[in-house]
N, C-alpha and C positions, 0 to 999 in steps of 0.2 A: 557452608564452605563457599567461598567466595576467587574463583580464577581470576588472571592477572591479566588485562588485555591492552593497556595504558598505550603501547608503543601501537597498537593497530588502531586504537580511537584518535592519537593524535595526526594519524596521514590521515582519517576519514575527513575530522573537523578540515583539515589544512587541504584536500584536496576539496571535499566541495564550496567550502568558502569563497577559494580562487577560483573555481569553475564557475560558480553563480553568481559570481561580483562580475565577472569578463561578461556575461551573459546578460547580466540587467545594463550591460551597457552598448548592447549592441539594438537594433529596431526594434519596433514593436512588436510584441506578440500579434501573430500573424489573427486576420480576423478571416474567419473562412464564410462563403453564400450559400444559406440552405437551399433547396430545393421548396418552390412555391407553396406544394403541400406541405411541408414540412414547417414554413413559416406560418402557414392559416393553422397549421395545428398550437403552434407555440402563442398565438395571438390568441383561440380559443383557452388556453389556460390559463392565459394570463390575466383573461376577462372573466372567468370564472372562479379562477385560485384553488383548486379544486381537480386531486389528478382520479384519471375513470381507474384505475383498480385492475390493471390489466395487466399481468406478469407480476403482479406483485412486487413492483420495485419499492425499496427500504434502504434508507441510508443508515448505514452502518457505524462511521467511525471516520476523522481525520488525521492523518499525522502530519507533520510539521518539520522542516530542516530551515535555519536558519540563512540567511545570503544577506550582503553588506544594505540591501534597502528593503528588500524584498522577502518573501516568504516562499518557500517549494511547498506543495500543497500535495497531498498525495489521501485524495476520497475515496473511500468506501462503500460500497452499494451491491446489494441484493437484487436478481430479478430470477424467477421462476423460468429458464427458458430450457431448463434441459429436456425434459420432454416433449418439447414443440420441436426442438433440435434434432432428436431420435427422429421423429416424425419424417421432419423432414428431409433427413438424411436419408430413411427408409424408402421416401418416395424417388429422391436421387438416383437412388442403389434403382431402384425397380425400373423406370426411367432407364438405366442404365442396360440393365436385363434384357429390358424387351428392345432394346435396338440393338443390342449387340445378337440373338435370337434372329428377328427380323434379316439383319446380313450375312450369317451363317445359311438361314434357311437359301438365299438370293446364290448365294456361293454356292452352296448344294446344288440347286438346280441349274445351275450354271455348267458346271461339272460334269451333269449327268448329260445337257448336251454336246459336250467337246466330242471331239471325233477321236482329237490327239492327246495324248497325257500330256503333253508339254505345255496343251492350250489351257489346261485347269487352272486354277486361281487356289491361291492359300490364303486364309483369311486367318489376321492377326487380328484378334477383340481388343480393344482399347482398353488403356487402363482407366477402371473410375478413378475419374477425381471431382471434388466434392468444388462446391463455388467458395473464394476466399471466407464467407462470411454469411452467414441468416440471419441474422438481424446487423442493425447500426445503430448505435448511439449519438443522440445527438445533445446536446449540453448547453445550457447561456446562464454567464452569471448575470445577475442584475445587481445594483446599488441604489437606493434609497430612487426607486424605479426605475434607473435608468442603465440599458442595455452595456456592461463593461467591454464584454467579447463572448464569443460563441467558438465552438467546435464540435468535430463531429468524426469515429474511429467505428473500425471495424469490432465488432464482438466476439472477440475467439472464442472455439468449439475444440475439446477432444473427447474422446472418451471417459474420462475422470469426474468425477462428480463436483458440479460448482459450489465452492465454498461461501466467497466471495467473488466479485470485478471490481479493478480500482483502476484511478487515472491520475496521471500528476499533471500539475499547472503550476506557474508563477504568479503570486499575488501579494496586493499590499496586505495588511493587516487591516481588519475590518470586519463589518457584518454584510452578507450574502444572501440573495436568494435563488438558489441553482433550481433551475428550472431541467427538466429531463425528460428525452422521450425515446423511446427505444423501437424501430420501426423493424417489422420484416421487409428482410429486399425484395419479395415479392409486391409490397405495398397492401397485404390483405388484413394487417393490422398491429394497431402499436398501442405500448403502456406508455403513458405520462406519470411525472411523480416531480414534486416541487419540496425541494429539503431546504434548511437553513443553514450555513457556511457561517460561523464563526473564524476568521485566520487572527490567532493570538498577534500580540505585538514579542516576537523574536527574531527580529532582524540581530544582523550583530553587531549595530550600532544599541538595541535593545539590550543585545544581552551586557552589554559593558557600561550599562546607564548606571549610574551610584546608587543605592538604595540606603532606606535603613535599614535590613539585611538580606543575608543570603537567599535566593526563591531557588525555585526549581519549576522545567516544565511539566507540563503533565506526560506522567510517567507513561512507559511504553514497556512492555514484555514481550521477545520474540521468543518463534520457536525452536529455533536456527540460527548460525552466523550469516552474514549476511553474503553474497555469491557475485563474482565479478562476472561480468558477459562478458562470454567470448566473443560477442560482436556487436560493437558501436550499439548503443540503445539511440542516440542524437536526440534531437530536441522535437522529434515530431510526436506531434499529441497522440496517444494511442490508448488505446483498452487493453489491460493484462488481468490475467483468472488466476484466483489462487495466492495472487504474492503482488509485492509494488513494485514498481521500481524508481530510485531515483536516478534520473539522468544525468545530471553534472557529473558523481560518481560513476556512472554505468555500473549501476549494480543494483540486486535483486534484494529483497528484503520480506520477511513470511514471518508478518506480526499474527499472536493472537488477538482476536478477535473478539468483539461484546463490549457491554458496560463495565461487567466485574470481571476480574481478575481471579480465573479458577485453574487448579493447577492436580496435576498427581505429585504424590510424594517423590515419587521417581523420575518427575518433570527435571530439566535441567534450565529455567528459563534465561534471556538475556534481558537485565533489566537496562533501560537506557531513559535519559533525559539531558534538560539543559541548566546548565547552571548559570544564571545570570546575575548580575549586581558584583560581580566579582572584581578584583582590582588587576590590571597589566601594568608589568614593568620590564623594563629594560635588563638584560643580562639573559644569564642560560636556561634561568625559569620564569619565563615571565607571568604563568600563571601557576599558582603553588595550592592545594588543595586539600586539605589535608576531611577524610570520610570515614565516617563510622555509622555500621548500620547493627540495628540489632532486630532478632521475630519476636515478639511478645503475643502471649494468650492472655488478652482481659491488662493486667498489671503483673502478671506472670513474668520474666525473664523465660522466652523456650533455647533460644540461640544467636551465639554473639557472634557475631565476623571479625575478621584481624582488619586492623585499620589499614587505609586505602590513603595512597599517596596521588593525586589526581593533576595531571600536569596541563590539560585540555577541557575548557566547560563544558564539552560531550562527556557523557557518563554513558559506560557501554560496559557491560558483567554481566558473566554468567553467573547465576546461586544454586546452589544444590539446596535440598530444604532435607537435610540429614544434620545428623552430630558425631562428632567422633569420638567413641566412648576411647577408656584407658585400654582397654586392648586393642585399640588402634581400628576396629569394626566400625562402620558406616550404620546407624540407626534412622531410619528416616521418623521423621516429626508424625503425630497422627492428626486424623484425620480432623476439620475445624475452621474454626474463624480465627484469622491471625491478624497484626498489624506489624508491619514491615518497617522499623522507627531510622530514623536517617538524621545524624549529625553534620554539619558542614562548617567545617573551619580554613577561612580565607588566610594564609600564611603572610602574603604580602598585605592583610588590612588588618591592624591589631586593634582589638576593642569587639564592643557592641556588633556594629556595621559589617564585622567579617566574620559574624556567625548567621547561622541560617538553620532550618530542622525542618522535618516534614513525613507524616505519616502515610503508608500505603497500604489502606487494607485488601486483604486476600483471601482465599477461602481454598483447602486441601482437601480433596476429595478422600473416599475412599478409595 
């Protein structure tokens, strides 16, 4: 079963386009000055190529949003800090204990010399609070060796357990080599890790290029629809846990995660990509789409979807992975290796050149 969400994909496409178009045309991405050490650490890796193994940072996964020249970049990356985080929060808290202890005792004794009740003292304990941040992140991409731009965000901490950290940037299309080090603010030590940045060619000048047919980007499944912030995300570089955000839109987004794509029966996921090669025209639909997807086991047919009228090259759906038998009851699919088959027919390109296909495989748990 396949929900309808067409009228909400076409403000996403139309709002971030105009957001990231106005944007790439304003200064340059801001280039920020590490800190001495920070730059002898990033010189030592770069002379080595080779990261120590420390927090076990692991790049995860990129997503990708189109802009008129440009690419929104939103990376993924693993680092081991929650337990160093407890730690040191622990020691905060404690820290905390014994000074608030220490002026209680000071207040007591104090007390006990007054002569007057009036002379006493009452002693209000502070509230803890915790320092913005334990660790920082600091990030340079590099281009066929040479230094693009650098930055550098706090690492948020709560009590939840870290899934993922992601960051977004704006980038050409290209190949990358993101160099990474993750420092405590104490300075008593930090993990390096050097990933590879592929950024596809999907600008939207990309995606309106002619092809010989239909493509698509590389597919994305979330867990969620995606969530507006209630306040200004802006364009300041930062670290988020858990989820991405893109700023043009200001809004939060909580893709699954990994290489393959695994799901429960009772998952609802949001499949979303780009449709490129398509043709625009003038009048009230300038992009006309016509989609059909079906789930197949092996050459099996499992389940067909009702065809999809696509007004927008974002593609954004929820699927349920059920069938609806004749008494109208919800059966979900069992458990297995599926392929996810996908039709694409261009309404304003007739022929060859306005069709497109593309398989998605998948895997459904027990």
């Amino acid at each position: 079963m396949v929900k309808r969400v067409a009228g909400r994909a076409v403000l996403v496409l139309a709002l971030f386009s105009l957001v990231l178009s106005a944007q790439e045309q304003e200064a340059p991405v801001f280039k920020s000055t590490f800190p001495e050490a920070i730059k002898t650490i990033f010189d030592g890796l770069a002379k080595t190529n080779a990261s120590n193994g420390i927090y076990n940072i692991q790049y995860v996964n990129s997503f990708f949003f189109p802009g008129e020249q440009s690419v929104f970049v939103n990376l993924l990356f693993t680092a081991d800090l929650d337990a160093e985080t407890t730690e040191l929060k622990d020691k905060a808290k404690a820290k905390h204990d014994e000074f608030v202890a220490s002026e209680q005792k000071k207040i007591e004794e104090f007390n006990k010399k007054a002569k007057k009740e009036e002379d006493k003292k009452t002693f209000m304990p502070p509230t803890l609070a915790y320092p913005p941040a334990f660790h920082v992140m600091y990030v340079r991409f590099v281009k066929d060796g040479n230094i693009i731009e650098e930055h550098r965000a706090n690492i948020p901490f709560d009590d939840q357990k870290t899934e993922y950290y992601s960051f977004g940037i704006v980038m050409n299309p290209g190949d990358f080599d993101v160099y990474m080090v993750v420092n405590r603010t104490d300075n008593l030590q930090y993990g390096t890790r050097i990933m590879k940045l592929t950024v596809p060619q999907l600008t939207i000048t990309d995606i309106l290029k002619p092809k010989a047919k239909l493509e698509i980007s590389t597919p994305v499944f979330y867990k969620e629809d995606y969530k507006q912030l209630t306040q200004a995300a802006g364009m300041e570089f930062q670290v988020k846990k858990n989820s991405y955000v893109f700023n043009p839109q200001n809004s939060e987004y909580f893709p699954y995660i990994g290489a393959a794509f695994q799901f429960k029966a009772s998952d609802t996921p949001i499949l979303s990509f780009f449709i490129s090669g398509i043709v625009m025209v003038q009048g009230e639909n300038p992009c006309d789409i016509t989609i059909k997807m079906e789930i197949r086991r092996g050459k099996d047919s499992v389940l067909k979807f009702g065809e999809l009228k696509q007004k927008t090259p974002m593609f954004w759906q929820p699927i349920e992975f059920t069938k609806a038998e004749k008494d109208f009851k919800k059966t979900p699919i069992p458990a297995g290796d599926y392929t996810l088959k996908i039709e694409l027919k261009d309404n304003n390109n007739p022929g060859d050149k306005g069709k497109g296909e593309a398989d998605i495989p998948f895997k459904i748990s027990e």
